[in-house]
N, C-alpha and C positions, 0 to 999 in steps of 0.2 A: 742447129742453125748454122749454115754455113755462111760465115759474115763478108766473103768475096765472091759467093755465086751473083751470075748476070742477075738481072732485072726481070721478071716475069714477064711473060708478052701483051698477059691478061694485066699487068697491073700497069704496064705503059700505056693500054691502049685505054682504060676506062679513066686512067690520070689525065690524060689529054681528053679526053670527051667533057671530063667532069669540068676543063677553060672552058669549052662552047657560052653554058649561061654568062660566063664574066667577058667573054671579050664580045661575044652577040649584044648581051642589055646595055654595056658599055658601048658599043658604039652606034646602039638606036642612040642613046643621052649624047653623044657627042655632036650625033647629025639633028639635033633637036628631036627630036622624035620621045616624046613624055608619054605618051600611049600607044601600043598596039593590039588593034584586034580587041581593046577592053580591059588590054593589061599595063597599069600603071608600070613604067619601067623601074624608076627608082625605087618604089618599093620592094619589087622581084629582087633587083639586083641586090640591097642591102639584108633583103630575108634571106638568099640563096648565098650570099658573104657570111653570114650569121651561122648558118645551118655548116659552111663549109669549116669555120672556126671552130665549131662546136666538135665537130667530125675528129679535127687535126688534134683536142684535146681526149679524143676517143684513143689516138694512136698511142699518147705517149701512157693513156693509164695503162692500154694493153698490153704497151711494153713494159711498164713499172711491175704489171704481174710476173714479170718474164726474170725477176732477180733485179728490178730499180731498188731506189729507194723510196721511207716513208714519203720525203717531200716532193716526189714525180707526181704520188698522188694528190698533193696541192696542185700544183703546177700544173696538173692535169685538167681543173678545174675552172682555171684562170680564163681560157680562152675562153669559154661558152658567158663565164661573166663578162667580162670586156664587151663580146659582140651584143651580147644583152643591154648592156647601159647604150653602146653607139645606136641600136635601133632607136632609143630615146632621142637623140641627139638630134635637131633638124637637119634638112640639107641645106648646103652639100656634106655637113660634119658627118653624117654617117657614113658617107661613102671613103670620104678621108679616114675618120679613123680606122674602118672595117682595113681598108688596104692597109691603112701602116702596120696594125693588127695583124694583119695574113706576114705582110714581108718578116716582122721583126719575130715572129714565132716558125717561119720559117728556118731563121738562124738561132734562134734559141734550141731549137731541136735536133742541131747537127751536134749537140753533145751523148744523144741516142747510139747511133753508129761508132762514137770515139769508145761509148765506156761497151761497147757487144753488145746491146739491148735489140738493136735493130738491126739489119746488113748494112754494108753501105750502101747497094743502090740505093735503098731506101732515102737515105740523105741524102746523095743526087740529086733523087727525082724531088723531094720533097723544096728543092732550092730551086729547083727548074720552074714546079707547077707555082710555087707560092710567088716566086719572081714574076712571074706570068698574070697572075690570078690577083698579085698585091697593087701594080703598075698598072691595071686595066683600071681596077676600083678607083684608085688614085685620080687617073686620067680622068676619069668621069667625075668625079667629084673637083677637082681641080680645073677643068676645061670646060665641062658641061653644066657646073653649079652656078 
């Protein structure tokens, strides 16, 4: 792995596609908009937070296989519990936590790239899209709850 090569152009481009459901469900909730077409928004938005948390705990086991340590694979596990208990949660608490979730494991994972598990773009991108993805949930859950 070459831990200063650029960023893939295939992984910039499906990282940004992958905000579309957070900043799109997030700002039907913001413009009041609680249904479209049949689909409850804030459900979508806090399963598709859920599922994206779940994902970011994907990256760091895959990198733990890569020379982490045993406790990456805890760590690994954290996020998909988290998002699990916040689906519990009413709103707008789910939406709040899901974001604070996405932001604060955003920067818990810029430790990936420090120890070589990761590249750095990696961590880059990963403080860009989770910045992006944590502040939308938020928004919606804090503006639109």
């Amino acid at each position: 792995m070459d831990r200063d090569a650029p960023a893939p152009a295939g992984a910039l481009v499906l990282g940004a596609a992958g905000l579309i459901p957070f900043l799109g469900l997030a700002l039907l909730l913001l413009l009041g908009r609680g249904e479209v077409a049949g689909l409850a928004v804030r459900p979508a938005l806090a399963a598709y937070a859920a599922v994206i948390a779940s994902f970011l705990g994907g990256i760091r086991w895959g990198a733990a296989s890569r020379g982490g340590r045993q406790a990456d694979y805890v760590v690994a596990v954290v996020p998909s519990l988290l998002a699990w208990a916040a689906l519990a949660a009413p709103g707008p608490w789910d939406l709040r936590l899901l974001g604070a979730l996405v932001l604060i494991w955003g920067a818990i994972d810029q430790d990936m790239p420090r120890r070589g598990l990761v590249p750095r773009w990696l961590g880059r991108l990963r403080l860009a899209l989770s910045g992006v993805a944590g502040f939308a949930l938020l928004a919606a859950g804090y503006l639109a709850g």
